[in-house]
N, C-alpha and C positions, 0 to 999 in steps of 0.2 A: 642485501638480499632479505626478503619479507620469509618469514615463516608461511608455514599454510596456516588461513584463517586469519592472519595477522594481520591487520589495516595500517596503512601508512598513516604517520602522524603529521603533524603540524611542519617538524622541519623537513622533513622528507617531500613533503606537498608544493611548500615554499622553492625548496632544490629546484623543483621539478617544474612549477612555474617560472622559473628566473631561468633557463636552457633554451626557451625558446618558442617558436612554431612547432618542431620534429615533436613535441610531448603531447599535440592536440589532434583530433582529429575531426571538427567542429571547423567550419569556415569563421565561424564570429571568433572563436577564441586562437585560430592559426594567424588572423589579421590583427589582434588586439591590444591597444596599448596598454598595460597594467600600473597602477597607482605604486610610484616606488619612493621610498623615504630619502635623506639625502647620502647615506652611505652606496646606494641604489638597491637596495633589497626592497622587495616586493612589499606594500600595505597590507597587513594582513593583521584579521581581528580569530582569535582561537577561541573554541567552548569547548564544555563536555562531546559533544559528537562529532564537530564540523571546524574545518577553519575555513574561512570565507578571505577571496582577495577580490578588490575593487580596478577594474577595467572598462575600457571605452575601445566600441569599434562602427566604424561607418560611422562616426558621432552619436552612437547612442550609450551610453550608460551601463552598466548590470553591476552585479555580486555573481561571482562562482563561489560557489559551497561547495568542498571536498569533503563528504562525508568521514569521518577516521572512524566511524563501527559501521555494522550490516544495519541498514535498515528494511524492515520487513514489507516485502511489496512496494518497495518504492517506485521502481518503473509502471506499476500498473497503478497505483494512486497517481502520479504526478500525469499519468496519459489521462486517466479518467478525469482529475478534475480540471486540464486541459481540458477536454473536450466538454466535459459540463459549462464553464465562463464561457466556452464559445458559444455557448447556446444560450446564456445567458447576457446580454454584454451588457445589461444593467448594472452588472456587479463590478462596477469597476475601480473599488474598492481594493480587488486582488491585484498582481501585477501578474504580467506572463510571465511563467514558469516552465522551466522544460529540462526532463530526467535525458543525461546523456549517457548513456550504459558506457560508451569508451570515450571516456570526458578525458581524461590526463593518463598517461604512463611515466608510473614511480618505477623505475628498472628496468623490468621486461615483461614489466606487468599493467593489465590498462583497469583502470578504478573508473566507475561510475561519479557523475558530478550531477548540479542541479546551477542551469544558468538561468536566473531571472532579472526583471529590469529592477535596475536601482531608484528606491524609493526615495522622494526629495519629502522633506519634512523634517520635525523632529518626533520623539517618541513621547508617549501621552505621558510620562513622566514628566520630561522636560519642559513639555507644553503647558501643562499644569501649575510647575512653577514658574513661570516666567507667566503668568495669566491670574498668579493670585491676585492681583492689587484689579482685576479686570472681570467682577464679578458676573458679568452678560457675556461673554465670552463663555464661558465653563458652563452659561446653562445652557446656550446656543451648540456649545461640542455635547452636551448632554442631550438636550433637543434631537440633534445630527446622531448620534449613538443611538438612538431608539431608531431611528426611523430605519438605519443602516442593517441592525438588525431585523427589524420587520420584513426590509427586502432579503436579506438572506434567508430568510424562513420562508417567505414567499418563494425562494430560486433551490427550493429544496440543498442548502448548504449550509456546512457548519464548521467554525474554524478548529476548535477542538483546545487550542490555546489559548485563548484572550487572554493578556495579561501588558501590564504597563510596556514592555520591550517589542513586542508583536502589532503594537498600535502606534502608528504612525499621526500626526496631524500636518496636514499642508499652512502654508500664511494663509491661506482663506478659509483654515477653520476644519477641511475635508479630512476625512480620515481614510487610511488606506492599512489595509494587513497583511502584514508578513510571515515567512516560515509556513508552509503550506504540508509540514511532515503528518501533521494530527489531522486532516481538511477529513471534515464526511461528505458525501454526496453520496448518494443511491446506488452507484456504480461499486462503490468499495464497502457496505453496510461490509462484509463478511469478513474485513481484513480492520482487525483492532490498529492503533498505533503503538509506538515500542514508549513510549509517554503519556504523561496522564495530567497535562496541565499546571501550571506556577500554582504552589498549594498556598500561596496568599492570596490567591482568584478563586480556584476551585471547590468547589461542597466538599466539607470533612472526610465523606466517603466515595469518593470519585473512586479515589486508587484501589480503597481494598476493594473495590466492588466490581470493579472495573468496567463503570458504566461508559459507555463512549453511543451514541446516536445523532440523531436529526436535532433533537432541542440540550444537546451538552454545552449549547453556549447559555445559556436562559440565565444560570447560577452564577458565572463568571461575570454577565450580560448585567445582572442587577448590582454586581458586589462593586460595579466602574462605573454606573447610570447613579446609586445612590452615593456613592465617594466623590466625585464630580459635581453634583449638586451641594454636598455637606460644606466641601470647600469653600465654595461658591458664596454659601453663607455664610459660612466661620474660617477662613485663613488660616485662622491660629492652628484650627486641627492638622493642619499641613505639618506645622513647627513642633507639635506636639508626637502624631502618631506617624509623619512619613518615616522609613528608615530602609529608603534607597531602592529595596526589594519590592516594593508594594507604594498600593497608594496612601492609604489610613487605613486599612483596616490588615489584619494579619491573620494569619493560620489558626496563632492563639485566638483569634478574635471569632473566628467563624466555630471552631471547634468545641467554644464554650459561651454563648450568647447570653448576656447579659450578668457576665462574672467577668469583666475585664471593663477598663472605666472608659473604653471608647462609646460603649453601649448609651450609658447614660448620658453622657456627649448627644450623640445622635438621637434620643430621645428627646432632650432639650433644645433642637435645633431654632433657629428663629423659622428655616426654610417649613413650610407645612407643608408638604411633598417627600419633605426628608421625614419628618415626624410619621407620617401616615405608612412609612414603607420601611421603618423599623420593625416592628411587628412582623410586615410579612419576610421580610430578610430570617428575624429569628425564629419563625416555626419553617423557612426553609432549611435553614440548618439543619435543626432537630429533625427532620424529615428524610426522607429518602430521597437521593439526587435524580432518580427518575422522575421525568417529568410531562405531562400532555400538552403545554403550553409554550409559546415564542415571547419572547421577551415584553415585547408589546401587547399580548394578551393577557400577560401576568401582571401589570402594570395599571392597566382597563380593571381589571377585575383582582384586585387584588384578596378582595376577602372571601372569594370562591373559588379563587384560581389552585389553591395549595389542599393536600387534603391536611387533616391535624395528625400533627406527628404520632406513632404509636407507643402507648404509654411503654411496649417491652424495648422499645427503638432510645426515647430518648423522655425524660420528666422534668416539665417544668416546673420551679418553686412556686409553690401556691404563694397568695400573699395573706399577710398579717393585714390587721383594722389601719387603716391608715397607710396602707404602703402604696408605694408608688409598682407599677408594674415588671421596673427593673430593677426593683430592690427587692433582693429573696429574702423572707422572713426568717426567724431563726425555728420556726417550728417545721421547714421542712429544708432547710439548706443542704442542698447534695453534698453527697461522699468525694471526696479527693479525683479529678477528673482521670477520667482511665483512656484505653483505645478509644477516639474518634468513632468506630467504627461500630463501638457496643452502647454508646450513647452517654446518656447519664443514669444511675441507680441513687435512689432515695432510701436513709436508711431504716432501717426496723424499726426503729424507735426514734423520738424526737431529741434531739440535747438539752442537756441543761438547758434551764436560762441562762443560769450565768456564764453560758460559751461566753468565747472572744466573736465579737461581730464578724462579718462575713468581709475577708481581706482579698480583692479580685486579682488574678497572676497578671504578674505583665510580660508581653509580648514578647518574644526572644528577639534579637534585632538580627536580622540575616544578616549574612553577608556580602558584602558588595561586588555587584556583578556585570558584566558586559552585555550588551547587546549586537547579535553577531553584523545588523545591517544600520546603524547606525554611523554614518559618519564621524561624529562626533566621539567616539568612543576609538575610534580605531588607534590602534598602538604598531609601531612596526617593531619590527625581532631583533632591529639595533639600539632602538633606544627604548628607555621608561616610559610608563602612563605619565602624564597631564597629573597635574596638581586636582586633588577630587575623585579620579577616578579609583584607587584603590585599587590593591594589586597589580601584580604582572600577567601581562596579556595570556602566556599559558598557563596562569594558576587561575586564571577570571571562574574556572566552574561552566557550570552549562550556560549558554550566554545567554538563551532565552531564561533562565532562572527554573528551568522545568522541572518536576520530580518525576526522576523515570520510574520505567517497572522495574520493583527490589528500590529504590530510594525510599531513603527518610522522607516519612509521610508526618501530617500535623501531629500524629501519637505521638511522635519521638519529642516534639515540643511539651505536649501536656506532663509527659515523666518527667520532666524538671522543672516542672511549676511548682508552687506550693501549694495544700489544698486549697480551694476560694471556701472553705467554709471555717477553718480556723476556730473553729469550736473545742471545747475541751470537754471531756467523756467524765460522764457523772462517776464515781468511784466510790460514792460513800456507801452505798449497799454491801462491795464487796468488801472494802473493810472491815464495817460489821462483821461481818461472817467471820475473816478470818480471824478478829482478836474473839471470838466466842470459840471459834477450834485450838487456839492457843490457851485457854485457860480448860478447858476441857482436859487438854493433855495434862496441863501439868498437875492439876488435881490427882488424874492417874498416875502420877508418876508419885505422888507425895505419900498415895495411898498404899503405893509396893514401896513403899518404904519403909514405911509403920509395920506393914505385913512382914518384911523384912529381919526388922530391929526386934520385932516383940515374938 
């Protein structure tokens, strides 16, 4: 028996899937065969919100997602951006989606589900690695990535999520998206989502700001359009900066532009595409994640599409005679990185020369996570993950890697970095001072003694 309020979790859902027809009330899912492992327990993949089990009915395919918390508006998002694709069917990049208010009963109770078609492909992680050694491929999925989103800007829509787990690619290259909980469309502008995008995708200050509109994929848009091209030319940056959660670039990396060594990486790129869109990637950061442009517009115009960030928002290191753009000088190298969300502050005074050079933080390596619609990841409740996958199916975390509302945002990364400025504070003034108040006193003291003695 559920508490009030209380959502069934992952083993309860499974129960409840494995009993039969009587738990549905859905024709597709009263007829439908379910994916079951060899013990026969149900396939099923768990996250932070949802466990999802894999079934087939009339021969077609899907994912049931069983929500295990409230999501807000969910019946009236998933109608509305139902009804927007259909007016759209350009976009057929989404799969059909559709909110069942009495999808499954756990007891004697009926919980709301979300059945969509099951996506064939892998996920642009997977796809990436398996296409390193296939440099025209990754710029043809980059190619395909812009134009994808151009037509989403065009069909007034926006996923809200992009992130390596939500992007699919088919054998011919095509890209498809998944998790439809964050979707904008015109119809929902007035209902936020209960998440705020994988914070290895999204602008430093998505969360605390709580931007969500028509152009909130633009930032996620550029941070998987420029990582896909970098690759494409340098491999190695796969071996170096991927770590599982992200593509190459990281929270750290967005949060602190050009003090982390992916930066100068990507400066250096052989790709001049990748060079020319360093720049604008770093005064997006430092900038407000509100945006007036689609991905494809930002891309055209890159050196008018951004305004410059504001000097109380975020300061970039001037440079020294000689320096390259991505090497902060040591005449104004910033203070220890703080909130994401207060930018960067430059300090009062210059350092020493003789600071310690400027030491860039590296990247925290997340942890390793599932993807709720992928194949490939699925774990059943009787046996372990696959050799690779890391962890157990209900400890996996949110399986889209998201940071909800109240989750650790990129800040919580920066407080355990070490400054990138590594400088050491001038001292010699105040010592002076104090060995001249030291002999002051004891002058005084030697004098009430004499006063004393005589």
């Amino acid at each position: 028996m559920l508490g009030a309020g209380v959502w069934p979790n992952g083993g309860q859902f499974e129960a409840a899937v494995s009993t039969g027809a009587e738990v549905f009330t859905d024709p597709r899912l009263r007829t439908a065969r379910f994916e079951r492992d060899a013990f026969g327990a149900p396939v099923q993949v768990t996250g932070e919100s949802a466990v999802v089990f894999f079934g087939a009915a009339t021969g077609s395919a899907f994912a049931l997602r069983c929500p295990t918390r409230p999501l807000t508006g969910g019946a009236e998002r998933y109608a509305a951006v139902t009804n927007h694709l259909r007016r759209h069917r350009v976009l057929s990049a989404f799969p059909k989606a559709e909110w069942v208010a009495q999808g499954v009963r756990v007891g004697e109770k009926w919980w709301p589900v979300v059945v969509m078609d099951q996506v064939q492909g892998t996920t642009l992680r997977t796809y990436v690695r398996q296409h390193l050694a296939s440099p025209e491929a990754l710029r043809d999925l980059a190619a395909g990535w812009k134009l994808l989103l151009g037509e989403m800007s065009k069909a007034e829509i926006a996923h809200g999520d992009l992130q390596h787990g939500n992007v699919f690619v088919t054998e011919q290259g095509s890209v498809r998206l998944v998790d439809l909980d964050s979707v904008w469309v015109p119809a929902v502008a007035h209902l936020p989502p209960d998440e705020h995008g994988h914070r290895h995708y999204q602008h430093p200050r998505r969360q605390s700001t709580g931007y969500w509109d028509r152009r909130v994929d633009t930032f996620p848009g550029l941070v998987i359009y420029l990582s896909v091209l970098a690759v494409a030319a340098d491999p190695a940056l796969w071996e170096e900066f991927h770590r599982d959660e992200n593509l190459i670039l990281s929270a750290s990396d967005l949060a602190q532009p050009d003090h982390t060594p992916i930066w100068s990486r990507l400066a250096a790129s052989r790709d001049g595409e990748v060079r020319r869109l360093v720049p604008l990637l770093r005064r997006f950061c430092l900038g407000p994640p509100a945006v007036d442009v689609d991905l494809p517009t930002l891309l055209r115009d890159a050196d008018s599409a951004l305004p410059d960030a504001p000097v109380s928002e975020a300061v970039a290191p001037s440079l020294g005679a000689g320096s390259s753009w991505w090497e902060p000088s040591q005449a104004s190298v910033p203070t220890k990185p703080i909130d994401p969300s207060q930018g960067w502050a430059t300090p009062p005074t210059p350092p020493s020369p003789s600071g310690a050079p400027a030491t860039p933080g590296t990247p925290a390596t997340p942890a390793a996570g599932r993807n709720l619609w992928d194949a490939t990841t699925r774990t059943s409740p009787n046996t372990g993950p696959s050799a690779g996958q890391g962890g157990t199916a209900a400890g996996a975390g949110d399986a889209s890697g998201s940071s909800r509302a109240g989750a650790t945002s990129a800040a919580g990364d920066g407080a355990r970095r070490a400054s990138p400025s590594g400088s050491v504070p001038n001292r010699g003034s105040g010592s002076r001072t104090a060995a001249l108040v030291l002999a002051a006193l004891a002058i005084l003291a030697l004098i009430l003694i004499i006063l004393t003695v005589g």
